[in-house]
Each structure stands twice: as C-alpha cells, then as structure tokens.
N, C-alpha and C positions, 0 to 999 in steps of 0.2 A: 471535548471531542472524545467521543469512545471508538477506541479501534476492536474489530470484533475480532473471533480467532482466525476467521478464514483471512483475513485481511497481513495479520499479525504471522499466521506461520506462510505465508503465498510470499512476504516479503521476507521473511528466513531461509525459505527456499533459493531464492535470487540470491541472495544473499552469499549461499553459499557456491552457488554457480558463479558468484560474480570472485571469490574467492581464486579458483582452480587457472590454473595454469593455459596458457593459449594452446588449443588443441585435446585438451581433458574434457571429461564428460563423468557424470554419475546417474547411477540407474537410478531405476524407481524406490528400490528395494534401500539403497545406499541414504537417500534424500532423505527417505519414510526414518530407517535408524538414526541418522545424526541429527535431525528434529526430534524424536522421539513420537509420532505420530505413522496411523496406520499408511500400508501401502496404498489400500483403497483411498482414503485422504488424500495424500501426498498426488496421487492419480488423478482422482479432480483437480485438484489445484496447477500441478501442470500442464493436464491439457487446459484449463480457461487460461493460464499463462502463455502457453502454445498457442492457441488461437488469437489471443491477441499480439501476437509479433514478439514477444519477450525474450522465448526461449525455442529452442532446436531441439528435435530427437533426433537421433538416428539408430539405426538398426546394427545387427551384429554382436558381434564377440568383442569389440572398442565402441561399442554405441552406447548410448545414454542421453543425457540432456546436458545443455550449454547453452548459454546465452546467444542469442542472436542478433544482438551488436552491442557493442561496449559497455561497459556498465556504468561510464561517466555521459554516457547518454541516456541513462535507464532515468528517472523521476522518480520520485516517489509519489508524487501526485496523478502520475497518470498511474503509475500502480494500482494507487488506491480506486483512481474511477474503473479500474478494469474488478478489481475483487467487490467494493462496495456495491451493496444491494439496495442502498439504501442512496435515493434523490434529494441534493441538498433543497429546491424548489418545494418539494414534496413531503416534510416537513409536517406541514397542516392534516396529509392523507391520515395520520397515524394518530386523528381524534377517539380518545377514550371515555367522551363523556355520556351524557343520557339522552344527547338530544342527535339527529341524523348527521348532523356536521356541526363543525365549532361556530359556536355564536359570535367568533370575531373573525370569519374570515372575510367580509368586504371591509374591516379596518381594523388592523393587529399592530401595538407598537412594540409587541416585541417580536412580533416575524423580522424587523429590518433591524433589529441586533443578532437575530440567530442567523438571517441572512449573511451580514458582516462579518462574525465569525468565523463564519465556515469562510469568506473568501479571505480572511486573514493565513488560517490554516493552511487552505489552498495553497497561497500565494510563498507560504514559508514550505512548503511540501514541494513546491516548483524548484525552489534552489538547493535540493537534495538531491543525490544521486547517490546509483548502488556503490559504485566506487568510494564514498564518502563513507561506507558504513562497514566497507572491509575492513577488520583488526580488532584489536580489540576493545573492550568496553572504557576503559580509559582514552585510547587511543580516539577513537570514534567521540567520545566526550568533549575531547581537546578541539577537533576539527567542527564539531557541532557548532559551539563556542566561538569560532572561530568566523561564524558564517554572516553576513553585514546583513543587516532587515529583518532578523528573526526577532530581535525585541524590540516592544515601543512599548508603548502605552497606550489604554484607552482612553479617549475622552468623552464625558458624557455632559452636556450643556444643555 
C-alpha cells in the first residue's frame, strides 16, 4: 500500500490537533509550519478534514482548528477514505496498456488478492486511532506493536 502525500501530511495534521490540550486550537499558519508545508496546502487539507466532521475551526483572536471529537474515536481508516482519491474497487480503471480496457477484466486472479489486501489494510487501519499515534516515534512503535490482529500471515493454496 502506497500512502500518498495528501493522505500522509492530512494525518499529521490530526495528528497534531489530536496532540493539544482540551480547549487549544492552532491556525492555519501554525499547522502549515510544524508540518513544514505551504499554508495554501495545509488549507485544503483542513477544509476536506472540516468537511468531513474531523475537525472544527473557529474564528477570532483564540480561534484555529481542533478536533471535533476525541481522537480515540478518530480511525485511521476512515481518515484515509476521506483523503484517498483513489477507489479500492477501481483498481482495474487505472489500465495502462494498448488496448481500450484490460483484457482480463471479466476474469482477473489477481483482482481477488489485490482486492484482499486492501481489506487486510483496511481492517488493521480500523483499530487505529489518532489517540494511538500521539507521542513519540518509539512511544507510538511500542503501542503499534501492541495492537492484537495487525499480524498473520497470508496463505496461498
């Protein structure tokens, strides 16, 4: 699974909002420097986060953005289906060859591994929360590690 940047700095964002103290808030300007990415960036990225229920702005001289409800209710999986541009189903759309569409899509055997994949990922992305990724990179390591269903194994028969 490739995470793309918009996906990658939108959960850095949270991230850092999931950080801040109940009642705190950071601007646009504040987000944009402690990611290291433009204001105009960090601005998209909040409102598609604003829009879909993540996060709060408000106005004023104490206003800024803040989470808009708890960050151990935050996913990472629906995170990702809010920044992802990209449809696990749809997959096939993204044919590169010479011919008008892929010569195996009325029977693909690797569509139902790429299919599986992705709901493996999903399904380890579902028992993540922002809460889980505050602190630091050890700390965050240990609790990862920690999490019952992220490893197995494939089997192929």
């Amino acid at each position: 699974m490739k995470i793309s940047a918009q996906e990658e700095y939108g959960l850095r964002c949270l991230v850092q909002l999931a950080a801040l103290a109940d009642g705190e808030a950071l601007t646009l300007p504040q987000i944009a420097e402690r990611e290291g990415i433009s204001t105009a960036n960090a601005g998209k990225l909040m409102w598609t986060l604003n829009n879909a229920g993540f996060v709060k702005s408000a106005r004023g001289a104490k206003g800024g953005y803040s989470l808009d409800r708890p960050a151990k209710e935050i996913y990472l999986s629906e995170v990702i289906r809010v920044l992802d541009k990209d449809e696990i189903g749809g997959h096939c759309d993204s044919y590169t060859g010479v011919e008008d569409s892929c010569v195996h899509t009325g029977d693909c055997g690797i569509r139902a591994v790429i299919v599986g994949l992705h709901e493996i990922v999903e399904n380890a992305l579902s028992n993540i929360s922002l809460a889980q990724l505050v602190g630091t990179e050890k700390k965050v390591d240990e609790r990862f590690h920690k999490i019952q269903g992220l490893q197995g194994t494939v089997e192929l028969s």
